[in-house]
C-alpha positions as CSV (number, residue, x, y, z in Angstrom):
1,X,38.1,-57.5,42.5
2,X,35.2,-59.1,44.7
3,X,36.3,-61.2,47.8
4,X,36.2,-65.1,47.0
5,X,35.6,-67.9,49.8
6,X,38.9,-70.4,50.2
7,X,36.8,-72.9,48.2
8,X,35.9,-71.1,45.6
9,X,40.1,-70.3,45.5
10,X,40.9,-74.2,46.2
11,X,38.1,-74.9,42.9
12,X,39.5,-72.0,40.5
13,X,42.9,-73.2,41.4
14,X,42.4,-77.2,40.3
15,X,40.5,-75.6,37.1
16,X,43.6,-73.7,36.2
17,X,46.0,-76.8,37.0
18,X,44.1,-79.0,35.3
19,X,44.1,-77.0,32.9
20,X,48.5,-76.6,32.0
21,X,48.8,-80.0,32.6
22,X,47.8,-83.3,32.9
23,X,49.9,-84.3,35.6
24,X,48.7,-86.2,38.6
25,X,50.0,-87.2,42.2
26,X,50.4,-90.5,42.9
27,X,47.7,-92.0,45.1
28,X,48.9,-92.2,48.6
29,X,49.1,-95.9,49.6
30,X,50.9,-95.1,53.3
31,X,49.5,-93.6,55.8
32,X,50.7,-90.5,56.9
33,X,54.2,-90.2,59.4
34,X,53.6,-90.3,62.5
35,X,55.4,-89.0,65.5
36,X,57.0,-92.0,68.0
37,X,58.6,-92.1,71.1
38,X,62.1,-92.0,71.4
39,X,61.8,-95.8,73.1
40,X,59.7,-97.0,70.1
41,X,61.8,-95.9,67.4
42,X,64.7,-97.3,68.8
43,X,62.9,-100.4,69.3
44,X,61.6,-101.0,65.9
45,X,65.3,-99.6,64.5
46,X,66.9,-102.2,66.7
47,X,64.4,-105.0,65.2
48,X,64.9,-104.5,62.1
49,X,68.9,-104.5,62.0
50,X,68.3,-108.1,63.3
51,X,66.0,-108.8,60.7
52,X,68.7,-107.4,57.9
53,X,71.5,-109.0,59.7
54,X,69.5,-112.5,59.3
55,X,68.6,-111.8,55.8
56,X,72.3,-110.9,55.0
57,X,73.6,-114.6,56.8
58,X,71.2,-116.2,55.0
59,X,72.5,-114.8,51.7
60,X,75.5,-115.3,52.6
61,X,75.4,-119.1,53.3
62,X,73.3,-119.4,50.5
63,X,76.0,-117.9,48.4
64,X,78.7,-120.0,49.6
65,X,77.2,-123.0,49.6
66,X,76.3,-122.3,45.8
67,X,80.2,-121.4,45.2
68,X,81.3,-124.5,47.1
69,X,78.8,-126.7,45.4
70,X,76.8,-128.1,48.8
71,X,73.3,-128.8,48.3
72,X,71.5,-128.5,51.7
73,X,69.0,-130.9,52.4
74,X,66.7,-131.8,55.3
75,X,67.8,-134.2,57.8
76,X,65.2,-136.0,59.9
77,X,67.4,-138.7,62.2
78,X,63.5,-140.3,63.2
79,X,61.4,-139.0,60.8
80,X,60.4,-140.7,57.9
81,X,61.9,-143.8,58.7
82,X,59.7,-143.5,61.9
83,X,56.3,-143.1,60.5
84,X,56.5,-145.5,57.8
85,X,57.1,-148.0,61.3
86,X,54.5,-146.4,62.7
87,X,52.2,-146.7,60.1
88,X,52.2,-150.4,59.9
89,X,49.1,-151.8,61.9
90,X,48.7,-155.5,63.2
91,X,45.4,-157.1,61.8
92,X,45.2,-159.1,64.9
């Protein structure tokens, strides 16, 4: 047969997928991997265990205090006691 140019190959190849099926990747939403330093990798590794670890305590107290029936609320020793005093103007 004749010699055909790469695109020509790459354009009778998609004809002939598209044609035994109608199957499709899925759009790529990530960009591509990327090669990091060792330093950097560890770094981001290292940030987010303590990320996951805070998640995981906040489940966690969230979970007991569900089983031991505490409600948590937010305590403000000055606050809105404060401002309503503060709010109050003299007329004078």
């Amino acid at each position: 047969g004749s010699p055909i140019s790469a695109e020509e190959r790459q354009l009778r190849d998609k004809k002939h997928l598209d044609d035994i099926t109608a199957a499709r990747l899925p759009p790529l939403h990530h960009s591509p991997a990327k090669l990091l330093p060792i330093e950097e990798s560890i770094a981001i590794q290292i940030q987010q265990k303590e990320a996951y670890e805070e998640m995981q305590a906040k489940l966690a107290a969230q979970k007991l205090a569900e089983r031991l029936n505490i409600k948590m609320v937010r305590f403000e020793p000055e606050g809105e006691a404060s401002m309503q005093y503060r709010e109050v103007r003299d007329e004078d």
